[in-house]
Structure formats: structure tokens, C-alpha cells
C-alpha positions in Angstrom: 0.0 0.0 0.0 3.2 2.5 0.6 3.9 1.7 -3.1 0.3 3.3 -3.7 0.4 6.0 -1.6 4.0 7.0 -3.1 3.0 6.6 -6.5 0.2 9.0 -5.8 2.4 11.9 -3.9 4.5 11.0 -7.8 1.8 11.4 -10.3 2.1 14.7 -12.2 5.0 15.3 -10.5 7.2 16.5 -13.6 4.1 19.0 -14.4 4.1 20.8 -11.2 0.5 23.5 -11.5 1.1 26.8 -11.3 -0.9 29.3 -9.8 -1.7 32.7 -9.9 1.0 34.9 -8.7 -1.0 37.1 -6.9 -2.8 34.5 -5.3 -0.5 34.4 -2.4 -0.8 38.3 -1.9 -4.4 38.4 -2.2 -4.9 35.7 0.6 -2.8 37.7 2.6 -4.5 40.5 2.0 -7.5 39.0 3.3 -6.2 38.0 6.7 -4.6 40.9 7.0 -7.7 43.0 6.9 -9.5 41.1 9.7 -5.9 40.7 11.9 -5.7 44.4 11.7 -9.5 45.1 13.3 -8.6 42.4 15.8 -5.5 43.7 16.9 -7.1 46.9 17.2 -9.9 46.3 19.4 -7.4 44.5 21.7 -5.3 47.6 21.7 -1.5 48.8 21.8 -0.7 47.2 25.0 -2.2 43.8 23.9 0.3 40.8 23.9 0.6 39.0 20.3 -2.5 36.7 20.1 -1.3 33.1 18.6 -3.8 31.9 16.9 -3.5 27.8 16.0 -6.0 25.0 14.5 -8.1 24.2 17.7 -8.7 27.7 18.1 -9.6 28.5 14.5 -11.3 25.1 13.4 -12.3 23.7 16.4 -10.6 21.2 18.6 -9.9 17.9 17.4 -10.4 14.7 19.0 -7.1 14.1 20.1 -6.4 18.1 21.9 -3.9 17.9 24.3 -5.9 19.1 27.0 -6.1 16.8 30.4 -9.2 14.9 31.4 -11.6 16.8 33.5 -12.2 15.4 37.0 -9.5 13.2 36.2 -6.6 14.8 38.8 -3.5 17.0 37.9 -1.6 15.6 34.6 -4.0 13.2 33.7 -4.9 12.7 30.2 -7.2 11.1 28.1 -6.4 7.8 25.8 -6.7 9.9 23.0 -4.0 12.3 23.7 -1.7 10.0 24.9 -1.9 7.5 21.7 -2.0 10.4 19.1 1.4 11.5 21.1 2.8 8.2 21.1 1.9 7.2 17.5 3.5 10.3 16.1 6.2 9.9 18.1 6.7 6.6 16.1 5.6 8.5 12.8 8.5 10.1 13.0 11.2 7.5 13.4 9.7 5.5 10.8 10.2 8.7 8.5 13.7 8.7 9.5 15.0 5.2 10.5 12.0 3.5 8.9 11.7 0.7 11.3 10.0 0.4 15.1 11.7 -2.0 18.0 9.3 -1.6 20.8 6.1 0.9 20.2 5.8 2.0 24.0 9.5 1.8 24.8 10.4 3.9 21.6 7.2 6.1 21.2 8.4 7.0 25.3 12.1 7.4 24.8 11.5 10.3 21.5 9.0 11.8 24.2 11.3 11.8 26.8 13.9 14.3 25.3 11.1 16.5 25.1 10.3 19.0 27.4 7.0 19.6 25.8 5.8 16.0 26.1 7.4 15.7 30.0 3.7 15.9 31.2 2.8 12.7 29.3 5.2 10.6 30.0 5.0 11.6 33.8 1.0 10.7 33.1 2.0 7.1 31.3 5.0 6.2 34.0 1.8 6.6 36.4 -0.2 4.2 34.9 -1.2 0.4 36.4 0.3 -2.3 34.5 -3.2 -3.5 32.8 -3.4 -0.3 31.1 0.1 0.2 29.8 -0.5 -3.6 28.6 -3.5 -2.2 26.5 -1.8 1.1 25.3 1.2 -1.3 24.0 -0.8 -3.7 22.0 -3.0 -0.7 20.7 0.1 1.3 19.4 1.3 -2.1 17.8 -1.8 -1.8 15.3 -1.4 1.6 14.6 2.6 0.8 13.9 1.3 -2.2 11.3 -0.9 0.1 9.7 1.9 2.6 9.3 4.4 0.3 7.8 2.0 -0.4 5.3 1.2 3.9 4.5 4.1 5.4 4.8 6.6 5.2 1.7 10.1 5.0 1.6 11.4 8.7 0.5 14.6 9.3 -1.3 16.8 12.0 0.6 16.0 14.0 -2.6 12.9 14.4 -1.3 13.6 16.6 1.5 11.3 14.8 4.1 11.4 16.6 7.4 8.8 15.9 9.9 7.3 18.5 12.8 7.9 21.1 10.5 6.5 24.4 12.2 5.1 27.1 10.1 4.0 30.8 12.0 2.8 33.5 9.9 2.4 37.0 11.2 -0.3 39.3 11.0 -1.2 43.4 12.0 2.7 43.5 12.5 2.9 40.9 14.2 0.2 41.6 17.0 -1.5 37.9 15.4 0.0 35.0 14.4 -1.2 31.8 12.6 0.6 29.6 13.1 0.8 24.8 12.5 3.1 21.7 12.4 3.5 20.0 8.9 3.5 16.0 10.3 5.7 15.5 7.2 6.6 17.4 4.4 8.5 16.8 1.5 10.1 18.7 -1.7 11.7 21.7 -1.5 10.0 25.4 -2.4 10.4 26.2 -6.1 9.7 30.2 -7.4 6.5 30.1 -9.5 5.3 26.2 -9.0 3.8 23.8 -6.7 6.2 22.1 -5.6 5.8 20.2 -2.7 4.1 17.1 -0.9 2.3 17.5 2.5 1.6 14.4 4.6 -0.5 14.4 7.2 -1.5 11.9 10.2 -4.9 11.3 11.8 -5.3 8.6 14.7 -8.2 7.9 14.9 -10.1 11.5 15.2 -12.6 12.8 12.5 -11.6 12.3 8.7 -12.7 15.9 7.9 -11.8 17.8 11.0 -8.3 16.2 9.8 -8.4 17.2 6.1 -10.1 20.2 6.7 -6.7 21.2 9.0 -4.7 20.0 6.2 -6.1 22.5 4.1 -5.2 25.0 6.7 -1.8 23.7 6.7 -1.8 24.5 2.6 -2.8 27.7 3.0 0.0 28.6 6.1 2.9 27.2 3.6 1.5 29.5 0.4 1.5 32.2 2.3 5.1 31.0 3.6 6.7 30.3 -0.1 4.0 31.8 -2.4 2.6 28.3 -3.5 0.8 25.7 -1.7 2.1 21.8 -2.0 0.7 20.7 -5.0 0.0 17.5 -3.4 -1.5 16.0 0.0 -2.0 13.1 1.4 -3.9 12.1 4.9 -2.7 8.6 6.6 -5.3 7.1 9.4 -3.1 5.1 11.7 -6.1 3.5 13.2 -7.4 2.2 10.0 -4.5 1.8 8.0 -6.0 3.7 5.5 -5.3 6.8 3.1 -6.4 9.4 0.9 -4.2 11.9 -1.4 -5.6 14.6 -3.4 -4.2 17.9 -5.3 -4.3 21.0 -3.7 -6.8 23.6 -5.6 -7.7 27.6 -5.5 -10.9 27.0 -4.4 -9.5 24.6 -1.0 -7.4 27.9 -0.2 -10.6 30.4 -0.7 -12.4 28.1 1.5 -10.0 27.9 4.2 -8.7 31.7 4.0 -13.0 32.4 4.2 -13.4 29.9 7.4 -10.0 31.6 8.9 -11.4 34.9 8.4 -14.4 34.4 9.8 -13.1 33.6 13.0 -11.0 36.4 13.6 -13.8 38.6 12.7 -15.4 36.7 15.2 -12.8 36.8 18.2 -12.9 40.7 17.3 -16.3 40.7 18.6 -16.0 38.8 21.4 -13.0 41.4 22.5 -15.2 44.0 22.1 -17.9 42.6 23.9 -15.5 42.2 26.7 -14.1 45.6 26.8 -17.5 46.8 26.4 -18.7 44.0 29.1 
């Protein structure tokens, strides 16, 4: 199935699309308009507002937020696995292979300061249910074998790769994490591949961040990837499609929406 998946992220490849060079601009434009008003009702003094995709497309299955009534630094199943899993996404992007899921998965979390929270919340937990998290990350390991390709070191694949984009001078700031992204930016073309990874949250809340993803990257290089593809760990299935104008209208229209609408819930709060 890797062999699919690659030979998807392939097609077309040597007729990269091109797109409208003021495309980029324009989108820009957009966001900037509506960053501006919202930096302005916060005011000078206001602190830069970061502004990620749980805020801006709602929070996905797998937020990293602790259980509720569950005690300090507990956390769901959810967030640990989707922690875990792309942990192991990673080194198979890099090593391609897994030893132990939990022991591994742990270990890349562990030289983490980010992630010290969950592993403090997994070293905590009773025998039976480190048992069950094991076995469960063992299927979504199988599953990844089978999705994710091998890539040349032509391709460029670099995992976790951050992209933040200012706005109102820097007063907002959009900002997401590639999983995996691969090809380097070319002046005037598509010309990259974005992978992403879902464990086992919604399909479209995933895509529909993907998206979000394209749109942060064309207004970082001036063209989106012209390619993406979404693996489901859980599932062991995939889907890859071309990136198109009208997905970055329809993101750049959702996005802009909710800063118009975090400008009126400042004002409301300064008028409150």
C-alpha cells in the first residue's frame, strides 16, 4: 500500500500547477484585513494573540488538554496514543523501522520537554493499562508500515515542520506543524508534498486542517504543496488529493471568519 500512496504523492509530479502569482498576496491581504481590526480592538498594550488550528477550526479529537475530574496531569487515551503514535511516525520517517512501540514512542517523548507531562502521566499508569496502550500502538505501527513510503533524501522529508505567519505586524499570528513534508519550495510552481497523520479522530476535522496547513505554507513560499496526502493510523487507511484555489478560498474564508469573530468577542469584553 506504501507503493500506492508514493505513486500518488509521484503522479504529475514532472508537471508541477502553477498558480496565480498574486494568489499568495491576495490571501494575505484577506487575513490581514480582519488581523488588523482584531489587533485593534485588543489595543497597543495587547500581547501578540497566537492563533493555531483548535482555536480556528475547532478542537480535534485528540487536543492535548487533560481529562476533567481526572486529577492533575491526567490525560485522556486519546491524547496519549495520538502523542505516542506520532512519536513513532516520526522515526519510521527517518529510521523506517519500530523496536518496541511504547519503549520507543516513550524514549522520543522523553527528550522533550513539551511532552514531560505525558510521559509523567503514562510512567503513572497500572500495568493492565500500559498492557492495553502497547498492543494498541502495535496496530497503529502495522498500519503505518503499510502507509508510509520510503522517501529518497531527494525528497527533502522533514517531519514536525513548524510554520507561523504574522499578521497586524505581528500583533496575530497563525501559526501549525506539517507532520511530514516533503520537496523543496520552487519560485513560481507547486512544488511540494504534505503528509499528514490522523489517529483515529474525524476524517474531515483532519483534512479540513490539512487545508489549513496548505494555505500557512502558500503564504510562507508563495505556492501551496501541490500534493497532500492524509494517513489514518487507526485504519490503515489513506487518501491523497491535489491542492486547488478553491481549498485555499475556502479555508482563507473559514480563517477569516473567526478572527472577525474573536474581534467581537473582544469588544464585547471591553464593552462588558
Amino acid at each position: 500500500m506504501r507503493e500506492e500512496v508514493l505513486a500518488l504523492l509521484r503522479e504529475g509530479s514532472g508537471g508541477r500547477p502553477q498558480f496565480d502569482p498574486g494568489l499568495a498576496g491576495g490571501l494575505r491581504a484577506w487575513l490581514e484585513d480582519e488581523a488588523a481590526e482584531l489587533a485593534s480592538t485588543r489595543g497597543d498594550g495587547a500581547p501578540p494573540l497566537f492563533l493555531g488550528p483548535g482555536l480556528l477550526l475547532g478542537e480535534s479529537t485528540t487536543a492535548a488538554k487533560p481529562q476533567v475530574g481526572s486529577g492533575e496531569g491526567a490525560f485522556s487515551i486519546e491524547v496519549v496514543q495520538s502523542r505516542l503514535v506520532r512519536a513513532l511516525f516520526r522515526q519510521m520517517v527517518a529510521t523506517g523501522h519500530v523496536g518496541d512501540p511504547l519503549t520507543d514512542a516513550v524514549d522520543a517523548l522523553r527528550v522533550d520537554p513539551r511532552h514531560v507531562d505525558v510521559v509523567t502521566h503514562i510512567f503513572g499508569l497500572p500495568e493492565e493499562a500500559r498492557v492495553t496502550l502497547s498492543a494498541s500502538l502495535s496496530i497503529h505501527v502495522a498500519h503505518l508500515e503499510n502507509l508510509i513510503p520510503r522517501f529518497a533524501v531527494g525528497w527533502l522529508p522533514r517531519t514536525s515542520d513548524r510554520v507561523a505567519m504574522p499578521l497586524a505586524g505581528g500583533r496575530v499570528v497563525l501559526y501549525g506543524t506539517f507532520d511530514l513534508l516533503i520537496g523543496a519550495p520552487v519560485p513560481g510552481a507547486a512544488s511540494q508534498c504534505a503528509v499528514a497523520l490522523t489517529t483515529g479522530g474525524r476524517w474531515a476535522r483532519a483534512r479540513t486542517e490539512l487545508h489549513y496547513l496548505a494555505l500557512l505554507e502558500t503564504l510562507r513560499s508563495g505556492n501551496p504543496p501541490f500534493r497532500v496526502a492524509l494517513l489514518n493510523s487507526a485504519l490503515g487507511s489513506y487518501g491523497v488529493e491535489d491542492v486547488l484555489e478553491e481549498h485555499l478560498l475556502a479555508i482563507v474564508s473559514h480563517v477569516a471568519f473567526k478572527l472577525s469573530m474573536l474581534r467581537l468577542t473582544e469588544s464585547d469584553r471591553s464593552h462588558g
